[in-house]
TITI-905189 format. One record per atom (N, C-alpha, C): x, y, z; residue in three letters. Coordinates in steps of 0.001 Angstrom, whole numbers, plus 500000, padded with zeros to 6 digits. Layout:
<recs>
XYZALA...
</recs>
This chain:
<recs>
909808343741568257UNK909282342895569309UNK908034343518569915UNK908269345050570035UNK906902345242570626UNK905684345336569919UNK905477345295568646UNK904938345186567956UNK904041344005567478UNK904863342962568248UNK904316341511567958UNK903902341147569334UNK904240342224570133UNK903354341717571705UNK902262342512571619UNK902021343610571220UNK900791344046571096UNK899500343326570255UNK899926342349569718UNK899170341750568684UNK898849340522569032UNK899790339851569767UNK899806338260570463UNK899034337942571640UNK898139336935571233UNK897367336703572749UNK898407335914573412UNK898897334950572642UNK899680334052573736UNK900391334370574523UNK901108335559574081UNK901769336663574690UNK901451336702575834UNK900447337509575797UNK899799338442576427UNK899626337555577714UNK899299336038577387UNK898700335203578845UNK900131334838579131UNK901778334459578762UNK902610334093579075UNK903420335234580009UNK903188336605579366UNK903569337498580578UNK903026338162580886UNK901471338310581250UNK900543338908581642UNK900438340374581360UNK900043340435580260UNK900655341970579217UNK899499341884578881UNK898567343273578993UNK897697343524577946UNK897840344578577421UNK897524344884576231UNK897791345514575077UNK897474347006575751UNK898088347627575199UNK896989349647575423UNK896449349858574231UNK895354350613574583UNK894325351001574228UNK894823351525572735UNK893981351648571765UNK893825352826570499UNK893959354185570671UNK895550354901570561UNK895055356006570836UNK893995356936570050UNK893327357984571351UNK892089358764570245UNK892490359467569229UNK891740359697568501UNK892281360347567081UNK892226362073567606UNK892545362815567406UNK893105364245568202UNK892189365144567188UNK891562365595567415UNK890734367326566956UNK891672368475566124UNK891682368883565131UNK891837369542564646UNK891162371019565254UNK892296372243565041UNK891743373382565640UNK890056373711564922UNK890234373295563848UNK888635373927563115UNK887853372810564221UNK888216371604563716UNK887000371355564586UNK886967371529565721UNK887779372061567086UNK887456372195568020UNK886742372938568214UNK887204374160567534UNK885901375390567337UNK884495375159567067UNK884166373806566190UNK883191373255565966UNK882572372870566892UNK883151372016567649UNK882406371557568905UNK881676372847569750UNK883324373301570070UNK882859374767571130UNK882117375667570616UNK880910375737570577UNK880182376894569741UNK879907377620570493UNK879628379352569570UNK879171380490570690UNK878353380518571924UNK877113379585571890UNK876271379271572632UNK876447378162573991UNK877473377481573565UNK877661376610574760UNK877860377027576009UNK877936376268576952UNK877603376539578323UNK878943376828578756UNK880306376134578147UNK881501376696578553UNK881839377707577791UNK881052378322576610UNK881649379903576091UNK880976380599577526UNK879749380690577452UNK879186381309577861UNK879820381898579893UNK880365380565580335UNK881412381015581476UNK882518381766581125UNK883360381151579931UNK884339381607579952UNK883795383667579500UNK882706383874578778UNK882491384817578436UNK882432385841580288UNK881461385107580610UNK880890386115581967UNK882229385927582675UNK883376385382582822UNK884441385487583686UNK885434386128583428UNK885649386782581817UNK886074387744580953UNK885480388716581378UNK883998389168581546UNK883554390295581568UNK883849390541582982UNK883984390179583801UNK883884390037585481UNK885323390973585667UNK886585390178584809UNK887966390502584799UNK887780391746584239UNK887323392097583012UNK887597393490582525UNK886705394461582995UNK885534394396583941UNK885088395362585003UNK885929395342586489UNK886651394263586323UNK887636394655587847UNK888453395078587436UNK889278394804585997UNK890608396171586120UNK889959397480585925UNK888789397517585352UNK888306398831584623UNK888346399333585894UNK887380399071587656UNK887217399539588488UNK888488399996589104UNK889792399133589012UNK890770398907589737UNK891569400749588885UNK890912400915588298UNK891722401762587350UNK890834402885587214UNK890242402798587911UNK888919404008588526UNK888316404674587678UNK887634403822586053UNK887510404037584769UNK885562403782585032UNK885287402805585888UNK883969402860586212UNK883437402623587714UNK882577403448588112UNK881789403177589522UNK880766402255589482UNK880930401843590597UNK879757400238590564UNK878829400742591641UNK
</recs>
């Protein structure tokens, strides 16, 4: 049945049902990596907020003076 309401206009105007959407087709890990390349603007945060973290434990651990 639901199968034939997703498909039916008449349906659709007799109990005011509209269909949902196409779900998106989902990314594969390679390609996400694809997208996210070294250079992008979110490596590049996630990079400097990595480095930020491993000079505060380094400091926290009295391994370097700032």
């Amino acid at each position: 049945m639901g199968a034939h309401l997703q498909s039916n206009p008449l349906l659709h105007d007799v109990f005011g049902f509209s269909p949902r959407a196409e779900p998106r087709e989902k990314l594969t890990g390679a390609e996400k990596r694809m997208c996210r390349g070294a250079h992008s603007e979110g490596a590049r945060a996630r990079a400097a907020e990595r480095r930020w973290g491993r000079d505060a434990k380094a400091a926290r651990a009295g391994l370097h003076e700032f």
